[in-house]
C-alpha positions in Angstrom: 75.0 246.1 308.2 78.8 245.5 307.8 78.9 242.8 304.3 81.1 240.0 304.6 82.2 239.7 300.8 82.1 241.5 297.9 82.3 240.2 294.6 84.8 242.7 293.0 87.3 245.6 295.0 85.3 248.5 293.4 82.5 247.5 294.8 83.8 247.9 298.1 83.9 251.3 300.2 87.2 252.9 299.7 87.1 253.5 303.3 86.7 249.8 304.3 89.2 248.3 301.4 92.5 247.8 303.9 89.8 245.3 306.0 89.2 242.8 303.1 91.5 240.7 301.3 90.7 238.9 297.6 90.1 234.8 298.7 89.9 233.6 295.3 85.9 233.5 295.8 85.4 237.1 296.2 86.6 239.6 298.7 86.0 238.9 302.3 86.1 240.7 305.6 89.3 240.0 307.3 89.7 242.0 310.8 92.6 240.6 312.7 93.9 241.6 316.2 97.2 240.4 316.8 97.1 236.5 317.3 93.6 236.6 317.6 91.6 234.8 314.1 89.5 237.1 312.2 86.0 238.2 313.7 82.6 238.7 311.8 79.5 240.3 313.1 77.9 237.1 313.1 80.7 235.8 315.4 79.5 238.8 317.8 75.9 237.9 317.7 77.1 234.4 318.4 78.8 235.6 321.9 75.9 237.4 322.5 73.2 234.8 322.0 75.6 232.3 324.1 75.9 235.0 327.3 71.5 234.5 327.1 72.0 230.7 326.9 74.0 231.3 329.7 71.9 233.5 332.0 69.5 230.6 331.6 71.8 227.7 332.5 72.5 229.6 335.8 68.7 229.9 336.9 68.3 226.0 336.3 71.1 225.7 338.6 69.7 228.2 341.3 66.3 226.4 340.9 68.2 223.2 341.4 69.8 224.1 344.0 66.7 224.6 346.0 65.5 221.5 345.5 68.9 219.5 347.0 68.4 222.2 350.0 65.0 220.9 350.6 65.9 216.8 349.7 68.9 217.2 352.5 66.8 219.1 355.1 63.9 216.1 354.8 66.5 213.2 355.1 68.6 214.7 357.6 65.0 215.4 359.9 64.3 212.1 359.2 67.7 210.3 360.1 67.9 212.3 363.1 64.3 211.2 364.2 65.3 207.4 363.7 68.5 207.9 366.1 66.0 208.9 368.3 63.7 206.4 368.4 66.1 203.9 368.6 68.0 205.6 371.6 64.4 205.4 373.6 64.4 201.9 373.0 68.3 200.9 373.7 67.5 199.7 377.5 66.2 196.2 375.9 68.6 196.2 372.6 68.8 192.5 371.4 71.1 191.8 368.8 69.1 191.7 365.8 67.3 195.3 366.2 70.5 196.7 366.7 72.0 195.1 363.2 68.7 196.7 361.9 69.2 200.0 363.6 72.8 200.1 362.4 71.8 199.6 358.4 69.2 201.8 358.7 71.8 204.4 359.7 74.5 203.3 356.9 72.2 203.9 354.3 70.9 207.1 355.5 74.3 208.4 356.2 75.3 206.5 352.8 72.6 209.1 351.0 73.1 212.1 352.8 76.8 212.0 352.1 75.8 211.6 348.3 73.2 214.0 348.1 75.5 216.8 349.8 78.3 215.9 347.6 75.7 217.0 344.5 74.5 220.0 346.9 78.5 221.4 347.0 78.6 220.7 342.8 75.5 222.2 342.3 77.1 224.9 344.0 80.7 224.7 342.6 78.5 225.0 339.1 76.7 227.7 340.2 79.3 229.9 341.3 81.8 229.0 338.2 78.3 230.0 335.8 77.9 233.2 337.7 81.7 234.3 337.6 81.3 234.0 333.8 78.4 235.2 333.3 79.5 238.2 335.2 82.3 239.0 333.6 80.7 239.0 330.4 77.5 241.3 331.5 79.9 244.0 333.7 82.2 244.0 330.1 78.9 245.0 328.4 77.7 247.1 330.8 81.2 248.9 330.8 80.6 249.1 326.8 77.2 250.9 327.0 78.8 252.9 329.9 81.7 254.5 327.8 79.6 254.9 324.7 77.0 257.0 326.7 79.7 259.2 328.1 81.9 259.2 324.6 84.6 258.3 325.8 87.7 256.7 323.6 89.3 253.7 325.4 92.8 253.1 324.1 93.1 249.5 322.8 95.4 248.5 324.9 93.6 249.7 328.0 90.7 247.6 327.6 92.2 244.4 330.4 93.2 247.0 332.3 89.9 248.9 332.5 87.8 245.6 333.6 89.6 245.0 335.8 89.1 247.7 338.2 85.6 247.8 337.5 85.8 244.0 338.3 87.2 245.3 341.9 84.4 248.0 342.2 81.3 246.2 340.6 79.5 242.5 340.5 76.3 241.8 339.3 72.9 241.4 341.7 71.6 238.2 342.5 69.4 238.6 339.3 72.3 239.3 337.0 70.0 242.3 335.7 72.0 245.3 337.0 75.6 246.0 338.5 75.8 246.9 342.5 79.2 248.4 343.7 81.0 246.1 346.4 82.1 247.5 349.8 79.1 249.8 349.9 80.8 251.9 347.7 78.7 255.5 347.6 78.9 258.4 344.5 78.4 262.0 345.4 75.2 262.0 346.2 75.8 259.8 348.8 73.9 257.4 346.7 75.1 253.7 345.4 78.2 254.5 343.0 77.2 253.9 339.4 79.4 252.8 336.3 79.2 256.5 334.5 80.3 258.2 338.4 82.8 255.2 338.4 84.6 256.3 334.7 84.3 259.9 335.8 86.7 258.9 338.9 89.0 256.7 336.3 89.0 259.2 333.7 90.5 261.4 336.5 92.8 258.8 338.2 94.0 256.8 335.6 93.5 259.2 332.2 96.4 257.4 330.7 93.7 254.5 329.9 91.7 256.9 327.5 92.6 258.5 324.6 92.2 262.1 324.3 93.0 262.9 321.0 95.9 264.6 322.2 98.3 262.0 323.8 96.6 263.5 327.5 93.3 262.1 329.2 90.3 261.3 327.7 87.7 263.9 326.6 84.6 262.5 324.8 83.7 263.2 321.0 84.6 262.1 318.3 85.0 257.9 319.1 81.9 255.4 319.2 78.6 257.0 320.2 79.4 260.5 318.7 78.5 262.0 314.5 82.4 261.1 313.3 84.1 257.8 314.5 88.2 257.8 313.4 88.7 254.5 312.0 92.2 254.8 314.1 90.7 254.7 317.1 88.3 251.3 316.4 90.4 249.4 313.8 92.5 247.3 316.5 89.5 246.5 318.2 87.2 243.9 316.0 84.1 244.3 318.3 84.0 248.3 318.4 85.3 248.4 314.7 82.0 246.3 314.0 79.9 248.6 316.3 80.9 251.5 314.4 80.6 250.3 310.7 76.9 249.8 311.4 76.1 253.1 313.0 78.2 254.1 309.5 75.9 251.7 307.6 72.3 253.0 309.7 74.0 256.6 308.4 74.1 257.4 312.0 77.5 258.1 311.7 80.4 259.2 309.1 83.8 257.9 308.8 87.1 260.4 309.4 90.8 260.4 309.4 
């Protein structure tokens, strides 16, 4: 696991020096990118443990959802069956059942028009949670995805990247697995997957990955594979945390 301070510079890996600076109370960990403030690996857990948090605010809303579609199917049933009633009756109105038949009807109309106000917010909520939560589960899935494949994303592809997966992927209605829209088949004939899906992009857009050589992407030596080049992770705080645990775990080795 990546430390946060040391107490003296010696003690720190040469490798890792240029990522902390001396704060009067030690040395801490300081990885910036661009504006951005410094992140931790504690941070990233954070982010991690808030994307469960929200899975679990979006099925509350699902579940509550159901239960305003069955409250408005009951009242409207039964408003509609009072109308009725009192249209059988209207050959011998007198003025007083009508006044009755009339509030009867305000206040039911009075609740519907509440309770489907909270049916389209329930649903407003829904949909805002599941856009979010999606973004955040197709960004991970996309992670595990080129890690598998070892591939190297340039840094400044990683926007670009998401969002064409974001116009070929979205999550199922259980947020458990990525389906591609417009029925979008691999070569198999099959439903297209992520890895088929960076094969294409690799080939299309190879300008997004970085190949070692300035050309397209070939996997190796980046996140996932025996050496990692701290080049190729150090302007990205989330992989350059990934990496200096596999380092840590000795699953890995640092190189120029």
């Amino acid at each position: 696991m990546l430390r946060k301070t040391y107490a003296a510079q010696d003690e720190i890996p040469e490798q890792l020096r240029d990522y902390y600076a001396d704060t009067g109370n030690g040395w801490q960990l300081q990885v910036e990118t661009g504006d951005s403030p410094a992140v931790d690996l504690a941070r990233y857990r954070e982010m991690r443990d808030n994307n469960i948090k929200m899975k679990a605010q979006l099925e509350e809303l699902m579940t509550e959802q159901e239960q305003i579609r069955s409250q408005y199917k009951s009242m409207l049933d039964k408003a509609q069956g009072e109308e009725e009633a009192a249209l059988l009756k209207s050959g011998q109105f007198d003025e007083v059942l009508e006044r009755r038949t009339q509030a009867i009807k305000s206040e039911y109309q009075r609740q519907l028009e509440d309770l489907h106000q909270q049916r389209e917010q329930a649903e407003n909520d829904k949909q805002a949670a599941r856009q979010r939560f999606g973004s955040v589960y197709l960004g991970e899935q996309l992670a595990g995805a080129l890690e598998r494949k070892k591939l190297r994303l340039r840094p400044t592809a990683r926007a670009d990247l998401l969002t064409r997966a974001g116009s070929t992927f979205e999550p199922n209605e259980a947020l458990d697995a990525l389906v591609a829209k417009n029925d979008s088949v691999g070569e198999r004939g099959e439903s297209l997957t992520i890895e088929e899906w960076l094969d294409r992009t690799v080939t299309d857009a190879p300008h997004l990955f970085d190949g070692g050589d300035g050309g397209g992407a070939t996997p190796g030596n980046g996140v996932g594979g025996n050496r990692i080049r701290m080049a190729d992770v150090k302007n990205d705080p989330v992989a350059f945390l990934q990496a200096s645990e596999k380092v840590a775990r000795g699953e890995a080795q640092w190189t120029e």
